[in-house]
C-alpha atoms as an extended CHARMM CRD file, in Angstrom:
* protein
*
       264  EXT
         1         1  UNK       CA             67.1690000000      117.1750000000      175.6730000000  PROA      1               0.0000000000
         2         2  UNK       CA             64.4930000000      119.9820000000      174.4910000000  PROA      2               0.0000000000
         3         3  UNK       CA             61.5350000000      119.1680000000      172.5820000000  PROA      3               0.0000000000
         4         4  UNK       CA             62.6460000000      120.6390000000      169.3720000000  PROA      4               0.0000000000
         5         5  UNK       CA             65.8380000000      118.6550000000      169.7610000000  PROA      5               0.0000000000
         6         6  UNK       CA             64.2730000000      115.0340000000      170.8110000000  PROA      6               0.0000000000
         7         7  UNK       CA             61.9520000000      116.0040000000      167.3360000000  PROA      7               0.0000000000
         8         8  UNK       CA             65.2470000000      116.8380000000      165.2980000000  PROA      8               0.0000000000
         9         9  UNK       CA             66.5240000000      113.0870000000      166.6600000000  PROA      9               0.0000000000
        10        10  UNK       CA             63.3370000000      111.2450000000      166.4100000000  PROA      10              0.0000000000
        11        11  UNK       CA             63.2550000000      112.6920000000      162.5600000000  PROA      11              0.0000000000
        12        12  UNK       CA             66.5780000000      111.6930000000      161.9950000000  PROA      12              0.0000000000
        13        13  UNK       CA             66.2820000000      107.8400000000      162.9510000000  PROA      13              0.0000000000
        14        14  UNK       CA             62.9700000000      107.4100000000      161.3100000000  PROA      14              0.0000000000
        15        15  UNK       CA             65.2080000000      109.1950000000      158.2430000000  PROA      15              0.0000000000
        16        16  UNK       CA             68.0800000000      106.5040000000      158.5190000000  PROA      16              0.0000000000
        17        17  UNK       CA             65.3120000000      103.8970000000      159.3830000000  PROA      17              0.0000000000
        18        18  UNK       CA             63.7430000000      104.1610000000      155.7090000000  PROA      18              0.0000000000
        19        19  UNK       CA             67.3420000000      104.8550000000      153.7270000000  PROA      19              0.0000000000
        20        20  UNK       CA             68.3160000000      101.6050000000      152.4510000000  PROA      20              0.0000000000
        21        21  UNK       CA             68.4430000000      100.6190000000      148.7870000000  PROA      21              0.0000000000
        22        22  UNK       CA             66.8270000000       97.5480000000      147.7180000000  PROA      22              0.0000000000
        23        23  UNK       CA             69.9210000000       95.9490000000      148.2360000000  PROA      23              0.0000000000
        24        24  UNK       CA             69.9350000000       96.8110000000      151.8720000000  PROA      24              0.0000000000
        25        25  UNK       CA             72.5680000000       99.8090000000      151.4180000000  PROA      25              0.0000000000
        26        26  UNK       CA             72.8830000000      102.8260000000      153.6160000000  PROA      26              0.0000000000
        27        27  UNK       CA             71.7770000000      105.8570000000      151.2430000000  PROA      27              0.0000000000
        28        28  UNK       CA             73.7620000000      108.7200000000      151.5820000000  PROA      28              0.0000000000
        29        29  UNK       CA             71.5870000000      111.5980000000      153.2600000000  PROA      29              0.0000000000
        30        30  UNK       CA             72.7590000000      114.0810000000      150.5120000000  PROA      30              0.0000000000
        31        31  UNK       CA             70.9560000000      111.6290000000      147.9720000000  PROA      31              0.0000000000
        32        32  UNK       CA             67.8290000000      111.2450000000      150.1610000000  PROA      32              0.0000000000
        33        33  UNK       CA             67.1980000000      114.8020000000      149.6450000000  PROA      33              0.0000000000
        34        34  UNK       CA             67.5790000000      114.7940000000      146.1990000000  PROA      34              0.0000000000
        35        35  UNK       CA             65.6640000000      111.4380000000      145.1010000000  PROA      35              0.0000000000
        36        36  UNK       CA             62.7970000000      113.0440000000      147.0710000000  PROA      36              0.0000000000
        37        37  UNK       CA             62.9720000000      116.0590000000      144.7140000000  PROA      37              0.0000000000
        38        38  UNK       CA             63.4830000000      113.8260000000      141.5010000000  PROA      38              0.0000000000
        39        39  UNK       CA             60.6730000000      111.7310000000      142.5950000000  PROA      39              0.0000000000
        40        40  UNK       CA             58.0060000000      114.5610000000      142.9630000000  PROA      40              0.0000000000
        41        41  UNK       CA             59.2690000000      116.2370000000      139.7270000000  PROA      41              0.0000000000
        42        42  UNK       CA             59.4120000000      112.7580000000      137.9300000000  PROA      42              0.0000000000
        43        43  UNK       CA             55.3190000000      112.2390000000      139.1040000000  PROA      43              0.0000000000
        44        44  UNK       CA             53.8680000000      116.1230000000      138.4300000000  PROA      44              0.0000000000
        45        45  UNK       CA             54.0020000000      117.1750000000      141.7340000000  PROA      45              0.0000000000
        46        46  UNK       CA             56.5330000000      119.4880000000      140.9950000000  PROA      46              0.0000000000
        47        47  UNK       CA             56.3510000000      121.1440000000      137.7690000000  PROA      47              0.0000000000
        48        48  UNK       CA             59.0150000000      123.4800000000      135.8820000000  PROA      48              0.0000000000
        49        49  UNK       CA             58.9390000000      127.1060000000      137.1240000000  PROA      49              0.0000000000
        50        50  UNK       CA             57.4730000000      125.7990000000      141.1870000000  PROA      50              0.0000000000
        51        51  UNK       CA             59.5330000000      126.8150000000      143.9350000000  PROA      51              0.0000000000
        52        52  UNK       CA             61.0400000000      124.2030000000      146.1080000000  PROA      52              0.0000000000
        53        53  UNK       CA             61.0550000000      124.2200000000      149.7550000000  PROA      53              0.0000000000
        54        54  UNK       CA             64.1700000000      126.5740000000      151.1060000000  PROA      54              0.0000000000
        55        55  UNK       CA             67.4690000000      125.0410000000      152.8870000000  PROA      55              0.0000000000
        56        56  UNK       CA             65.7760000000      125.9740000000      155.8850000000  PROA      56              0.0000000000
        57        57  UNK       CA             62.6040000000      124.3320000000      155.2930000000  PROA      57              0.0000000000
        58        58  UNK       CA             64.5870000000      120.9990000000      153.9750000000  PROA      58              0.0000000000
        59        59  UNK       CA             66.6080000000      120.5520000000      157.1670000000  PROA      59              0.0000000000
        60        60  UNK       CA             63.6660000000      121.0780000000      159.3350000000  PROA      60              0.0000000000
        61        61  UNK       CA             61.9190000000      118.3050000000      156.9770000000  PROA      61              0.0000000000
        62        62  UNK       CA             64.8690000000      115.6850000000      156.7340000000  PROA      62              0.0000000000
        63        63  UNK       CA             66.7220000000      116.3850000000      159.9750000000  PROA      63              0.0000000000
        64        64  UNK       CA             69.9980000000      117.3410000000      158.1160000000  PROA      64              0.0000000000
        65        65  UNK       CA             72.8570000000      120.0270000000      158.1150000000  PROA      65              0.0000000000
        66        66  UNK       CA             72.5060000000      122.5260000000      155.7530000000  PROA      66              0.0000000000
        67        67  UNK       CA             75.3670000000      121.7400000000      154.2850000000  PROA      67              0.0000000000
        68        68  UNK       CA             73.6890000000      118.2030000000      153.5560000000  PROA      68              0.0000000000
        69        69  UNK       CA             71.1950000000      119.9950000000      151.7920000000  PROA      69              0.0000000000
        70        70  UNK       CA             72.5730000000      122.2220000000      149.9060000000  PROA      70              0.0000000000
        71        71  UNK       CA             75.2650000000      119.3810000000      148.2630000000  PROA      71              0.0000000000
        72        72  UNK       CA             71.8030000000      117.5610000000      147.1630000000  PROA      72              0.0000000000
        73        73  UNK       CA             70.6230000000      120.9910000000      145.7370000000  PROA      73              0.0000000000
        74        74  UNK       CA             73.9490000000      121.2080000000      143.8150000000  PROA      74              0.0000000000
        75        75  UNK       CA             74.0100000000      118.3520000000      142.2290000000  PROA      75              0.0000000000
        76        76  UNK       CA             70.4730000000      119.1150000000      141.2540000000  PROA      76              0.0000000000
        77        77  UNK       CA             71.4010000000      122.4600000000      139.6100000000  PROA      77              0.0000000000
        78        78  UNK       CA             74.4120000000      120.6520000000      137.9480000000  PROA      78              0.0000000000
        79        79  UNK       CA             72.0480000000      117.8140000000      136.4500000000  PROA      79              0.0000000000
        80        80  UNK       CA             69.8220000000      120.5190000000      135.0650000000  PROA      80              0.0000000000
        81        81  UNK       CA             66.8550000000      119.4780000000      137.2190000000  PROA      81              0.0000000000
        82        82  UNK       CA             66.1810000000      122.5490000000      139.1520000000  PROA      82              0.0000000000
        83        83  UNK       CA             68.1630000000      126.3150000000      139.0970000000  PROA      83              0.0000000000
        84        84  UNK       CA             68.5000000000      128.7750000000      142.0030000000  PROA      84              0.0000000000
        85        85  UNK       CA             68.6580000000      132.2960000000      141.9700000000  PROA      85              0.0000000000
        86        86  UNK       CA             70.5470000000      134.1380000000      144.6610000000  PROA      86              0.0000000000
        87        87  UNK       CA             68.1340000000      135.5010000000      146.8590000000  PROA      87              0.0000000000
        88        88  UNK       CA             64.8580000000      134.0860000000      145.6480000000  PROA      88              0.0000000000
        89        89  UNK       CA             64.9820000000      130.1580000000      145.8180000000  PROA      89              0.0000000000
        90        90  UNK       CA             65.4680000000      126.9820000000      143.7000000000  PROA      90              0.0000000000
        91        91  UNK       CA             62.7310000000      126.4610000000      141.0690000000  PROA      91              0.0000000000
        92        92  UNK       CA             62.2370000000      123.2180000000      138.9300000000  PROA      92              0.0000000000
        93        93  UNK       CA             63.8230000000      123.5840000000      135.5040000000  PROA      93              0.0000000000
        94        94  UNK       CA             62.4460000000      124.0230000000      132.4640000000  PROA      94              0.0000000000
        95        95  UNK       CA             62.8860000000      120.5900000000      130.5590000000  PROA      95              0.0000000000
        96        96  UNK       CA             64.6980000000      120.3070000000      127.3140000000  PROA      96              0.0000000000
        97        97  UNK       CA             63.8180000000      118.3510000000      124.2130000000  PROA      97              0.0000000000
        98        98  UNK       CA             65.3950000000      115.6180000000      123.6920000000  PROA      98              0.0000000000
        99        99  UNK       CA             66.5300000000      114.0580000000      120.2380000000  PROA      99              0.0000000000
       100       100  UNK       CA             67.6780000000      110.3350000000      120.4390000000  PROA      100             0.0000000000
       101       101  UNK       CA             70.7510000000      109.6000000000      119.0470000000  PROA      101             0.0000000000
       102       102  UNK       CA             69.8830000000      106.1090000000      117.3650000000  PROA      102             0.0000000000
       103       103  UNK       CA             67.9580000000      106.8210000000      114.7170000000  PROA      103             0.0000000000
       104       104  UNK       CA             66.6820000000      109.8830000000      111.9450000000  PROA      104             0.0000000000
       105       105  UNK       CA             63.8100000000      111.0680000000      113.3890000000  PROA      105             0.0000000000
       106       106  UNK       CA             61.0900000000      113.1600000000      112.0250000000  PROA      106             0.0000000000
       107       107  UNK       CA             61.9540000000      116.6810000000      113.8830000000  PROA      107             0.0000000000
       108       108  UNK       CA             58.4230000000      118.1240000000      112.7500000000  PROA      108             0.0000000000
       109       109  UNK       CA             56.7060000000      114.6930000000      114.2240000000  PROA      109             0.0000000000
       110       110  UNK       CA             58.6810000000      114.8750000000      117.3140000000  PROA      110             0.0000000000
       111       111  UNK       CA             57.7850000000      118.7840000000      117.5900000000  PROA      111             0.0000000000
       112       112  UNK       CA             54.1860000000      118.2970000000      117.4060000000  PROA      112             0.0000000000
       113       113  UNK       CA             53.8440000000      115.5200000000      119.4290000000  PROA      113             0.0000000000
       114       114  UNK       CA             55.1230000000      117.8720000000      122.4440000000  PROA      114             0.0000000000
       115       115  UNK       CA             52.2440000000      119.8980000000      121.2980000000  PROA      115             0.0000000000
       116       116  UNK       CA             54.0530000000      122.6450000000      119.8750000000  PROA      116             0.0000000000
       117       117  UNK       CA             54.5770000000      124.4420000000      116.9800000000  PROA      117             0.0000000000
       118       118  UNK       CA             56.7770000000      123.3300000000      113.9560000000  PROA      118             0.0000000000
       119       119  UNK       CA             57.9910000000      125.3530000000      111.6290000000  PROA      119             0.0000000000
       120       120  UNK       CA             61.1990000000      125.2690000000      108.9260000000  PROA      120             0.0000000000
       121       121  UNK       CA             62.7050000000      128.0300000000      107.0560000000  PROA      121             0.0000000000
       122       122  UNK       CA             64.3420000000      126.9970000000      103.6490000000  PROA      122             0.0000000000
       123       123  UNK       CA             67.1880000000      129.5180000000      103.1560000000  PROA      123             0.0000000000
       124       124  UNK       CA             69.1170000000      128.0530000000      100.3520000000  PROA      124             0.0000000000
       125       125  UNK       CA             68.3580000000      124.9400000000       97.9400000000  PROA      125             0.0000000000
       126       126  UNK       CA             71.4630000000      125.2630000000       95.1280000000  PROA      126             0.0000000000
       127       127  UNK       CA             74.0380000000      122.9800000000       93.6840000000  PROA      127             0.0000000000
       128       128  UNK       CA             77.9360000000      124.1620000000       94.6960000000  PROA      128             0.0000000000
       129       129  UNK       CA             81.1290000000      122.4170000000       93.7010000000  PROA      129             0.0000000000
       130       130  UNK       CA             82.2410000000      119.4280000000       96.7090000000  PROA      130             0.0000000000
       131       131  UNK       CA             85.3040000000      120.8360000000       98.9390000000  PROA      131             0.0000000000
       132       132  UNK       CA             87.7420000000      118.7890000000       99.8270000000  PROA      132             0.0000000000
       133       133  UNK       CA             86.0430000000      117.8010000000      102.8650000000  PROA      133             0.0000000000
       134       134  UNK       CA             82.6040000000      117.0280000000      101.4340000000  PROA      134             0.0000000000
       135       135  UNK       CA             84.0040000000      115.1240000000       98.2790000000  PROA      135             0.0000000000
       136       136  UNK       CA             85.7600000000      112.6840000000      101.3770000000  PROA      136             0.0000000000
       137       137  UNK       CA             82.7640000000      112.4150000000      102.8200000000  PROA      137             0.0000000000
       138       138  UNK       CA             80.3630000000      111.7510000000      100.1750000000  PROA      138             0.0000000000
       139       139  UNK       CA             83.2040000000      109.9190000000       98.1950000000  PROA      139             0.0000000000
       140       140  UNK       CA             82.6920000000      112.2880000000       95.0560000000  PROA      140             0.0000000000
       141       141  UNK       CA             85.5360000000      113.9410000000       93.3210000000  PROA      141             0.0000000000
       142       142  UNK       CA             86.8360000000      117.5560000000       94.8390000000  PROA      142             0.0000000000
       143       143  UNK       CA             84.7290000000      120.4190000000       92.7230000000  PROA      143             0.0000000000
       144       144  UNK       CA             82.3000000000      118.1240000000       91.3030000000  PROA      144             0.0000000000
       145       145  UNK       CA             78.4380000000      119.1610000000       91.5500000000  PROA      145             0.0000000000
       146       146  UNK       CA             76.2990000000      118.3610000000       94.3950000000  PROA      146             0.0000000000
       147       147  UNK       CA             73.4200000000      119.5730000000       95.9730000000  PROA      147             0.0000000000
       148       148  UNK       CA             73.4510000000      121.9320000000       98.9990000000  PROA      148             0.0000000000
       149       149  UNK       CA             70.1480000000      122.6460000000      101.0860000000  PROA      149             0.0000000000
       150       150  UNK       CA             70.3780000000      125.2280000000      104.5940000000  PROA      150             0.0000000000
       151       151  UNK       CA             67.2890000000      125.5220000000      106.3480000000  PROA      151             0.0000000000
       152       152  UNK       CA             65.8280000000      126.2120000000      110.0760000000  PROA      152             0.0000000000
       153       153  UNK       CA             63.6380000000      124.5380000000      112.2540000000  PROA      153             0.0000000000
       154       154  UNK       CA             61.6790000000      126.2420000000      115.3020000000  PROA      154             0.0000000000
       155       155  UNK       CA             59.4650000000      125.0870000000      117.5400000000  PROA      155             0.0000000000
       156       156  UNK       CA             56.4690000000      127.2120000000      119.0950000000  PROA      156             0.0000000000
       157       157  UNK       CA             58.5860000000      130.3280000000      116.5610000000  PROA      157             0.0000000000
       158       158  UNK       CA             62.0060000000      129.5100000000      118.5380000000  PROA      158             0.0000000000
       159       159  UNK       CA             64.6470000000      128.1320000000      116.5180000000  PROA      159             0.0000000000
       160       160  UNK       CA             66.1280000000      125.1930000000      117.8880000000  PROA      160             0.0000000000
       161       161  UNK       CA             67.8560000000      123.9410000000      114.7080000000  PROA      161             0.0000000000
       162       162  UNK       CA             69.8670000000      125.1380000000      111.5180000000  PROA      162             0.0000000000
       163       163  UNK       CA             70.3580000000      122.4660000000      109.3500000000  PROA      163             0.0000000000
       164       164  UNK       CA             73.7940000000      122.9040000000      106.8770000000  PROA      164             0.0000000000
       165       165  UNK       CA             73.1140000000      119.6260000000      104.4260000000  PROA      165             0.0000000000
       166       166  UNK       CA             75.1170000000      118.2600000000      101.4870000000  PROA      166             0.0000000000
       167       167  UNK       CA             73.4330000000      115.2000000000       99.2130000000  PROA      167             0.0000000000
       168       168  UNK       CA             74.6290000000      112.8810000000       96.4420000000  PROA      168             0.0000000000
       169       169  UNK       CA             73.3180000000      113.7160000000       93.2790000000  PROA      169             0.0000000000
       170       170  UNK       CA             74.4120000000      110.3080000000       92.4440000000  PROA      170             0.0000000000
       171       171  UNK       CA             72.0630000000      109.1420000000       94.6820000000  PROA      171             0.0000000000
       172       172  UNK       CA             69.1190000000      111.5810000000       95.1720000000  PROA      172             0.0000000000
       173       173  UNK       CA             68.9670000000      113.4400000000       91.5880000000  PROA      173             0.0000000000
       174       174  UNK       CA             65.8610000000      115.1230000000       92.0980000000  PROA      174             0.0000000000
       175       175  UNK       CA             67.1960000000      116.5160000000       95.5440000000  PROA      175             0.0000000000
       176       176  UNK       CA             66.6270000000      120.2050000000       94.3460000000  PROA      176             0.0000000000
       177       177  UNK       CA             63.5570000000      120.1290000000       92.6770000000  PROA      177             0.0000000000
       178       178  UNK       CA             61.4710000000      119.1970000000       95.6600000000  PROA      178             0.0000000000
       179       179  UNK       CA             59.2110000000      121.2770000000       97.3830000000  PROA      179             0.0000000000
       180       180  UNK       CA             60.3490000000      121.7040000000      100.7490000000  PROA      180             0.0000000000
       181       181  UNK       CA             57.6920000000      123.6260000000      102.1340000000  PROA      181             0.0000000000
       182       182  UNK       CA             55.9810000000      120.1370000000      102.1580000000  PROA      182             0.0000000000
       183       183  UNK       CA             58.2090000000      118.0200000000      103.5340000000  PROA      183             0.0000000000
       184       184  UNK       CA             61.7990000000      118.9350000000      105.2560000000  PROA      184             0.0000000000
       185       185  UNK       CA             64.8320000000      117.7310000000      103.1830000000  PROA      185             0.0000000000
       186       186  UNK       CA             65.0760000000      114.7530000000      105.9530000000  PROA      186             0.0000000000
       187       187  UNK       CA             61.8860000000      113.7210000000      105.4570000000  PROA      187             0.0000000000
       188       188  UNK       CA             62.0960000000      113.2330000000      102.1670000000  PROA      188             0.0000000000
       189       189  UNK       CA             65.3450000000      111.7640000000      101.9490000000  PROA      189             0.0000000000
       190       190  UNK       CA             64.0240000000      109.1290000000      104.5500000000  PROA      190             0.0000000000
       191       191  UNK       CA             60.9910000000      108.0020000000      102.6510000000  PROA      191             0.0000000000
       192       192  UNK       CA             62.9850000000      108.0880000000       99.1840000000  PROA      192             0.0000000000
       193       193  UNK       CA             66.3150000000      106.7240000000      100.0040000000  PROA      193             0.0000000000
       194       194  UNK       CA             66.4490000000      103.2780000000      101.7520000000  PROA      194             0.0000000000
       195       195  UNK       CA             69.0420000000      103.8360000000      104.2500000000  PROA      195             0.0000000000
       196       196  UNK       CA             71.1660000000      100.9280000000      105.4480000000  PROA      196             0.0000000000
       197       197  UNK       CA             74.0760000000      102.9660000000      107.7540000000  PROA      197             0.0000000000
       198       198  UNK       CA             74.2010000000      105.9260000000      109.7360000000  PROA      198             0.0000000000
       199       199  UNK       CA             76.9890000000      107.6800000000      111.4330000000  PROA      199             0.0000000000
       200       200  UNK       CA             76.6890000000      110.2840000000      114.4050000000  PROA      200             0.0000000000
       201       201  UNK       CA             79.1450000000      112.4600000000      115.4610000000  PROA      201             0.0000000000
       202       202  UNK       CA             78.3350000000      114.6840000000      118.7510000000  PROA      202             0.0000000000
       203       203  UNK       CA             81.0290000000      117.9150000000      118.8890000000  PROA      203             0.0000000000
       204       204  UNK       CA             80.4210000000      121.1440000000      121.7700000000  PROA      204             0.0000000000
       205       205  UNK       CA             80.9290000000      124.2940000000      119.7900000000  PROA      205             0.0000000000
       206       206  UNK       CA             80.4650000000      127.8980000000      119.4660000000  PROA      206             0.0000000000
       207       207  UNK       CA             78.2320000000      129.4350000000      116.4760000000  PROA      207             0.0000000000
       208       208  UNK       CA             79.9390000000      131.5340000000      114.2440000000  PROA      208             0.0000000000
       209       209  UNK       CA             78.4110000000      135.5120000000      113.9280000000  PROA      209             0.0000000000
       210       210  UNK       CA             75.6900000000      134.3930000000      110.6970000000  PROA      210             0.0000000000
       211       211  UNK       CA             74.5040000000      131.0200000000      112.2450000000  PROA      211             0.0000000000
       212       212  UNK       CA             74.2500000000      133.0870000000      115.7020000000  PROA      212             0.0000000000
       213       213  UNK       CA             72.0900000000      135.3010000000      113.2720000000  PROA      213             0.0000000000
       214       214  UNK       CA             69.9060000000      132.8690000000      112.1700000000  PROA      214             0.0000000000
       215       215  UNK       CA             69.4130000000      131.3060000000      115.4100000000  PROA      215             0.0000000000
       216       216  UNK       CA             68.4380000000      134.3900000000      117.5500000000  PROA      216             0.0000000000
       217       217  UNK       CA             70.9140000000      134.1090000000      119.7760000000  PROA      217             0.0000000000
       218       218  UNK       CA             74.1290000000      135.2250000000      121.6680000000  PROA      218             0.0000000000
       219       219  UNK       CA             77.7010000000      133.8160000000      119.6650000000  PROA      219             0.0000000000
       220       220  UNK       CA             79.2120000000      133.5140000000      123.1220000000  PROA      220             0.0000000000
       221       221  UNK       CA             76.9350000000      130.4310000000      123.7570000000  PROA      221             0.0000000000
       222       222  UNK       CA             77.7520000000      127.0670000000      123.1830000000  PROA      222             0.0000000000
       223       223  UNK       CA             76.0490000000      125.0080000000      120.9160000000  PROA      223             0.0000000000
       224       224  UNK       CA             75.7090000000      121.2750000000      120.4870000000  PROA      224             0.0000000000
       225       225  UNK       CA             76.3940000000      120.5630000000      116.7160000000  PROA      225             0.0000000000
       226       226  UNK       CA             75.2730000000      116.8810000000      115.1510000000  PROA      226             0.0000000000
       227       227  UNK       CA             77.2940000000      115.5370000000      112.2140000000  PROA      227             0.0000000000
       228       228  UNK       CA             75.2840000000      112.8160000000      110.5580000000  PROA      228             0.0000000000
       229       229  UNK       CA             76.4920000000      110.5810000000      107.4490000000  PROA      229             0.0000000000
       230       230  UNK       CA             73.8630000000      107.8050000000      105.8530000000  PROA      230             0.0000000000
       231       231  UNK       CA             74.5700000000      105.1980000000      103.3950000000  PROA      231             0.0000000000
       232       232  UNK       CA             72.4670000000      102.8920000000      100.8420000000  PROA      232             0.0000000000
       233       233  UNK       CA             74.3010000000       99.9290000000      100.1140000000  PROA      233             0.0000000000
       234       234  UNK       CA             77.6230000000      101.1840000000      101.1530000000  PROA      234             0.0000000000
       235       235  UNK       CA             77.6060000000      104.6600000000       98.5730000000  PROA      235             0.0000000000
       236       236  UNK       CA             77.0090000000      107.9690000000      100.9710000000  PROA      236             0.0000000000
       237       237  UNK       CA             73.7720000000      109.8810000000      100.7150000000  PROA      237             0.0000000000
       238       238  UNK       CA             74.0390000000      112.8550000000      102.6530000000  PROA      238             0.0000000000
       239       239  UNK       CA             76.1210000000      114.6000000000      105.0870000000  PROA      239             0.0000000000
       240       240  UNK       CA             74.7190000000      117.0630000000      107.5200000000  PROA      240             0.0000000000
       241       241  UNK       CA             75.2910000000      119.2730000000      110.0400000000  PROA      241             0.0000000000
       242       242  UNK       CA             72.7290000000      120.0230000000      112.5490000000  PROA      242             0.0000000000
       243       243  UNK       CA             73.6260000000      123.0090000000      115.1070000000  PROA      243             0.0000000000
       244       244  UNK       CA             71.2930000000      123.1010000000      117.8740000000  PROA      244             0.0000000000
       245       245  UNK       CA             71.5740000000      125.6960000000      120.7260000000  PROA      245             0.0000000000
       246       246  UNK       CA             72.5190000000      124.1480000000      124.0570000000  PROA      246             0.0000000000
       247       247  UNK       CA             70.3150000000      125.8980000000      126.0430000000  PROA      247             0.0000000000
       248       248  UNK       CA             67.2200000000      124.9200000000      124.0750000000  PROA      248             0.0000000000
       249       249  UNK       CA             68.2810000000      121.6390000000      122.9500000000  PROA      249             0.0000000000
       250       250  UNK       CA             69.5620000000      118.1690000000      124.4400000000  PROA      250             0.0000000000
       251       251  UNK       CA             70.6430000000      114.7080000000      122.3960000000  PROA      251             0.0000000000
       252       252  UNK       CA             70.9760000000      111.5210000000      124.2300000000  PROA      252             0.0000000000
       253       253  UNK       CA             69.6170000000      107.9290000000      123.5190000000  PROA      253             0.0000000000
       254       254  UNK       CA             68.6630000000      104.9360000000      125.7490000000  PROA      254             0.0000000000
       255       255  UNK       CA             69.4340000000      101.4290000000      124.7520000000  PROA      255             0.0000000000
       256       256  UNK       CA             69.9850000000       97.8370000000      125.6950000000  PROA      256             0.0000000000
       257       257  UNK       CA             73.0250000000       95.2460000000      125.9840000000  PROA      257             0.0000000000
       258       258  UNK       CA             72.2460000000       94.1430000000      122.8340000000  PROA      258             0.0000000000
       259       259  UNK       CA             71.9830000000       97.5490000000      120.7020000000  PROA      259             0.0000000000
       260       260  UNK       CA             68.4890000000       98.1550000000      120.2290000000  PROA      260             0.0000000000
       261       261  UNK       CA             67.1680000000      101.3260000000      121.1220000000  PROA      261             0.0000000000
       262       262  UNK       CA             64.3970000000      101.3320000000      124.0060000000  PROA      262             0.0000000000
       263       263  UNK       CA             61.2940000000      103.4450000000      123.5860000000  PROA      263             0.0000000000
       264       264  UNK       CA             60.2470000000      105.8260000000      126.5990000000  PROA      264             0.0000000000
C-alpha cells in the first residue's frame, strides 16, 4: 500500500471511529459531510456568500467518494443552506427571514431588529362593498360596507410584503381614519382590538401582473401567500392576505408538545 493510500485508510477509520450518534449509531458518511458544513455555518465560521471547500478538497479531507460528497452537497443546496454555480463552487446561502407562524408579529419590530430598514407604502385606505367571499369570512352581509386597506412593506427598500386587508367596521369603526404612516394597519389593530383567535392559512402561488408590479419582481416566481383571520370574542376582525415573495421570504414556527411557541 502507497503512502497516499495508507493516509486515505488511516483518514477513513479515524472518520468511522468518531461517526456515532449519541445513541451509539453509525452516521451515514453522506451526513458527516454535511453536519460538518451546518456546524461551521451554524457557529460564524462560514458566513453567506464564503466559498466552501471543492469536491476535491472534501474527499481528500473526509476520505470519501465523490459521489459521497456531492449527495451531502445536494441535500445542502435542496435545504437552502448553500448554492453552487456550475463552474465556480458552492457558496453559503444567503439566509431568509423568517416570520413565525404562531402569533401576529410586529413586521416593522421584527425588521429592525435584523438591523435593517423598515419601510410601508399605504396604497389604498377606502371602504368597498363585502364580496361574497369576504362577507363569509367576516360574517357581514354580501355588499355591505367595510373597510379595505393595501399597503407594502420593504425591508433595507426591498419589498418583501404586500398586504391586501379587509376589517369589520363593526368592530374597528375608526379603521380608516388612522394615520398609517405611524403605525401599520396590524399594529394598530393589535394594540386596539383584543384578539382572542387567529387562523393561518399557508397557500404556494404565483403573483398576478399588478402585485408582481408592486413587488419588483418577475410574475413567473412563486410566492408564498399568508391568509390570516382574527376574532374578539367569537365576531371576525379582519381578514388578510399577506403575499410575500419566496425568494426573499420564509414562514415557519417552532413549538412544543404542548402548543406553546418556543422562542429562538
Amino acid at each position: 500500500m502507497t503512502r497516499t493510500a495508507a493516509s486515505i485508510a488511516n483518514q477513513r477509520h479515524r472518520t468511522a471511529r468518531r461517526s456515532q450518534t449519541l445513541t451509539g449509531e453509525p452516521v451515514a458518511l453522506f451526513q458527516q459531510v454535511k453536519d460538518h458544513i451546518a456546524r461551521k455555518i451554524q457557529d460564524g465560521s462560514l458566513r453567506a456568500g464564503d466559498r466552501l471547500p471543492s469536491e476535491h478538497e472534501l474527499v481528500a479531507q473526509f476520505g470519501m467518494s465523490r459521489m459521497t460528497v456531492n449527495r451531502a452537497l445536494r441535500e445542502l443546496v435542496d435545504q437552502g443552506r448553500i448554492v453552487r454555480v456550475a463552474g465556480v463552487g458552492s457558496f453559503v446561502a444567503e439566509q431568509k427571514p423568517q416570520s413565525t407562524l404562531l402569533q401576529i408579529v410586529n413586521l416593522a419590530s421584527e425588521i429592525r431588529q435584523r438591523g435593517h430598514d423598515y419601510a410601508c407604502e399605504m396604497l389604498v385606505v377606502e371602504r368597498v362593498a363585502a364580496t361574497l367571499e369576504v362577507a363569509a369570512a367576516l360574517n357581514v352581509r354580501t355588499g355591505e360596507s367595510v373597510f379595505h386597506s393595501v399597503c407594502v412593506h420593504f425591508e433595507d427598500g426591498v419589498p418583501i410584503q404586500l398586504e391586501d386587508r379587509f376589517v369589520n367596521p363593526k368592530v374597528v369603526p375608526d379603521f380608516a381614519q388612522q394615520d398609517f404612516s405611524q403605525q401599520q394597519p396590524s399594529e394598530f389593530l393589535v394594540r386596539t382590538v383584543p384578539f382572542d383567535e387567529i387562523e393561518h392559512v399557508v397557500d404556494a402561488v404565483l403573483p398576478t401582473t399588478e402585485q408582481a408590479q408592486r413587488l419588483q419582481m418577475d410574475p413567473a416566481e412563486p410566492c408564498l401567500l399568508l391568509t390570516r383571520r382574527t376574532w374578539t370574542q367569537g365576531v371576525p376582525v379582519t381578514l388578510v392576505r399577506c403575499l410575500h415573495p419566496a425568494s426573499r421570504y420564509r414562514l415557519g414556527s417552532r413549538y412544543s408538545a404542548s402548543g406553546n411557541p418556543i422562542s429562538t
